[in-house]
N, C-alpha and C positions, 0 to 999 in steps of 0.2 A: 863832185868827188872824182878826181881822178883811177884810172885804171889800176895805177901803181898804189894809192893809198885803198882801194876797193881791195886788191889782193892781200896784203897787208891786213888788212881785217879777216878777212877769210880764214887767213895764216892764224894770227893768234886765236882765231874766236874754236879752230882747229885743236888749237895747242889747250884752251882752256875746257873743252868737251873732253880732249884727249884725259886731262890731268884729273877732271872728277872721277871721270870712268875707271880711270886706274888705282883712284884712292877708294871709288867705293869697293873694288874689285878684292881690295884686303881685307875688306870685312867678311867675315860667315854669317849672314843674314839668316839663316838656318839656325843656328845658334842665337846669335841675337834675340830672335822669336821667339826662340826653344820649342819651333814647328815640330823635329823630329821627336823629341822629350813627348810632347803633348800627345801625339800620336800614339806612340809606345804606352803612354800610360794610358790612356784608353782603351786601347786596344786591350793592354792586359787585364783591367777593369772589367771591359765585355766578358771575357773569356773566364774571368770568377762568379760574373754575374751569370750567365748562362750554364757554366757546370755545375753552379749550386741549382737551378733550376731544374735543370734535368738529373742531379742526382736524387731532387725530394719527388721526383715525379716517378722515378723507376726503380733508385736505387743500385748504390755500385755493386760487383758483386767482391767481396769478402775472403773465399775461399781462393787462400797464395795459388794453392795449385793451379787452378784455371790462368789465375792472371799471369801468373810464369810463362804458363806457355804460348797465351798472346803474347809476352813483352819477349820473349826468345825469335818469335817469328818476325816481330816489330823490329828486332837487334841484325835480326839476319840479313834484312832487307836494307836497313841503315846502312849497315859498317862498311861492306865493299862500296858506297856510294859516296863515303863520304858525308854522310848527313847526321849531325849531331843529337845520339839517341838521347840524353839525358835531358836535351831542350824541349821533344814533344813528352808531350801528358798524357800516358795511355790511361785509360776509361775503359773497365768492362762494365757496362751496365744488362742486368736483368732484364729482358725484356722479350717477348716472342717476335715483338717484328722484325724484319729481316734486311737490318740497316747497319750503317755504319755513316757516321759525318765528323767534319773539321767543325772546328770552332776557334775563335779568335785566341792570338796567343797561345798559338801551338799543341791546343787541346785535341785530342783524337780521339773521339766517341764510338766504342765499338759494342755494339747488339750481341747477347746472347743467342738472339733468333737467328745471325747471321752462319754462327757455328752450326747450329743444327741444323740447316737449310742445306750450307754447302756438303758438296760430296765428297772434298778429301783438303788437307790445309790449306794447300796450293791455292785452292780458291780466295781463301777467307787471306792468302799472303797478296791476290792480286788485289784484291778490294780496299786489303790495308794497301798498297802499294799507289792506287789511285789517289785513297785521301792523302796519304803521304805527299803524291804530288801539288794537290791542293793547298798542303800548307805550305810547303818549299817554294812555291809561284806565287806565295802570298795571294792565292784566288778567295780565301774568304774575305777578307776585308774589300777587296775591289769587289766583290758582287754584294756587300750588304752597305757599301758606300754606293754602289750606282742605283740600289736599289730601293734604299732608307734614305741616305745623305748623313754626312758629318756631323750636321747641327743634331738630326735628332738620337745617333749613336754615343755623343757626349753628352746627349740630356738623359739619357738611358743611363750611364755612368753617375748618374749626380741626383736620380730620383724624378726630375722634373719630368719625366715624359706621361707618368700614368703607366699604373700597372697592366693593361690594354696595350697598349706600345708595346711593352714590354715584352710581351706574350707572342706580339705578334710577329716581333723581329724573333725571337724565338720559334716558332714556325716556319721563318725564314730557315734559318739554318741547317733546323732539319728536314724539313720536308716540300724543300721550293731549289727545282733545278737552279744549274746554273747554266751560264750559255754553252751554246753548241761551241761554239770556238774554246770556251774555257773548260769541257767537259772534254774534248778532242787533244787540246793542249796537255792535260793530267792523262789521259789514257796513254798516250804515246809517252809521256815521261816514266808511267807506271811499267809500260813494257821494256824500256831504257835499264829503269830499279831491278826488276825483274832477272833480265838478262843478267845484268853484273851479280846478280844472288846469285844467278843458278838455279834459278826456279822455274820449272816452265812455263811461259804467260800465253800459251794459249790455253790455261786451268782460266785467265780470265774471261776469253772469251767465252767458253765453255758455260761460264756462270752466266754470262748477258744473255748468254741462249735460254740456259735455264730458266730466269726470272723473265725472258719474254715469250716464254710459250707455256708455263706456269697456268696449269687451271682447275685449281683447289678449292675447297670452301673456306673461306678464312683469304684472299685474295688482298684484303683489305691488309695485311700484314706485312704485304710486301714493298717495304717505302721506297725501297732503292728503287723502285719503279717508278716512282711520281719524280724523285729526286736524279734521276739518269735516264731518261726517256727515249725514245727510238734503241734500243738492246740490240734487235738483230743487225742493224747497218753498223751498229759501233764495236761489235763482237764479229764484224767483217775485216773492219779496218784495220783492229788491232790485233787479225791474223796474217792482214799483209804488213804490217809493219815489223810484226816478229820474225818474217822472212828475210827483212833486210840485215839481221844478226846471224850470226855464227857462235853459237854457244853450249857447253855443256849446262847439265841438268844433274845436279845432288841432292839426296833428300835432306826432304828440310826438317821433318820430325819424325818419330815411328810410327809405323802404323799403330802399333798397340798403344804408344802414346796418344795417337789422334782418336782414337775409341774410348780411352780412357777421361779424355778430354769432354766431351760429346753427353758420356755417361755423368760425369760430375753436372754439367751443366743442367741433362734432364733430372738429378737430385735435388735441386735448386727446391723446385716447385713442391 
């Protein structure tokens, strides 16, 4: 074979790698798949499955009043951000421990214990602000996929995994850090929320203090401890972070509302 019929082949064999590449390139193999479909409905699947979970195990609470003035705090923090309040699914649930978590499908689990814990809204605004950034980063699904895997979060959805499984990714959720990077990544988003509220976010550092020098009997109550670890290095950070902003500060509810708030919730029991 000569040099000139060598190149020539080269040339078409060029030409015909080129011409698949460019016909497969019209297709949306994504679609095709219906990868993103699949996903989405799983996900929203978890997110039904788990809120009914933790609704029979605590119970939502009832009374508009309370839940107003989470969803007003919820609303204050959204709107100046741009993030669509009517997508997350606020949760008050009943309970003394002193948590709040994301749940798949933009569920947001919020603890009665967390209200009474903290010392003024601002708090209970930074902690909602954190999960907030958990679901906007889509970090719950990346930590209970690097942690479960796909196969078994879809068999979760369809029964097959065993009520055990089940239980146990629910544990996940609530009560199992996520990474230091993806724990770091939401704080500093949450200080970001913060700021454009008008809230002040060293109320959140404030609180990591709290909960990491916290030494009460009943300890065991405090989850955002197991689930947010290292407190004081990260109620460091995200007081020098807050310095990189220039921002006024509005209140965000009244005080006699926040007393009033407080007060319902210890009516509860």
């Amino acid at each position: 074979m000569n040099v000139r019929n060598l190149g020539t082949q080269i040339l078409l064999s060029a030409l015909v790698i080129g011409g698949i590449y460019a016909l497969l390139y019209q297709f949306d193999w994504m679609k095709i798949f219906n990868v993103e479909e699949t996903a989405s409905k799983t996900e929203q699947r978890l997110g039904d499955l788990y809120y009914e979970l933790f609704e029979m195990e605590y119970g939502e609470v009832e009374d508009e009043k309370i839940y107003n003035v989470v969803d007003s705090i919820l609303t204050r923090i959204c709107e100046p951000n741009q993030i669509n309040r009517d997508r997350i699914k606020l949760h008050v649930f009943n309970s003394d421990e002193v948590n709040a978590f994301a749940l798949p499908d933009d569920h947001l689990v919020v603890f009665s214990g967390l209200i009474l814990e903290s010392e003024n809204p601002e708090q209970v605004a930074g902690v909602i602000s954190h999960e907030v950034a958990h679901i906007e980063l889509n970090h719950v699904m990346k930590k209970l996929v690097q942690e479960v895997g796909m196969s078994v979060l879809v068999g979760s959805t369809t029964g097959n995994n065993g009520y055990g499984a089940t239980q146990e990714i629910a544990h996940i959720l609530s009560s199992s850090a996520f990474s230091r990077e993806l724990e770091e990544e939401a704080d500093r988003k949450a200080v970001e929320y913060l700021v454009k509220a008008k809230i002040n976010p060293g109320e959140l550092a404030d609180f990591f203090f709290i909960i990491a020098n916290e030494e009460v009997e009943g300890m065991e109550f405090f989850s955002w401890i197991s689930t947010h670890p290292v407190s004081e290095e990260r109620a460091e950070y995200i007081v020098e972070e807050s310095q990189d902003y220039s921002f006024e500060i509005d209140t965000l509810i009244s005080w006699s509302t926040w007393v009033q708030l407080q007060s319902d919730i210890k009516a509860l029991d």
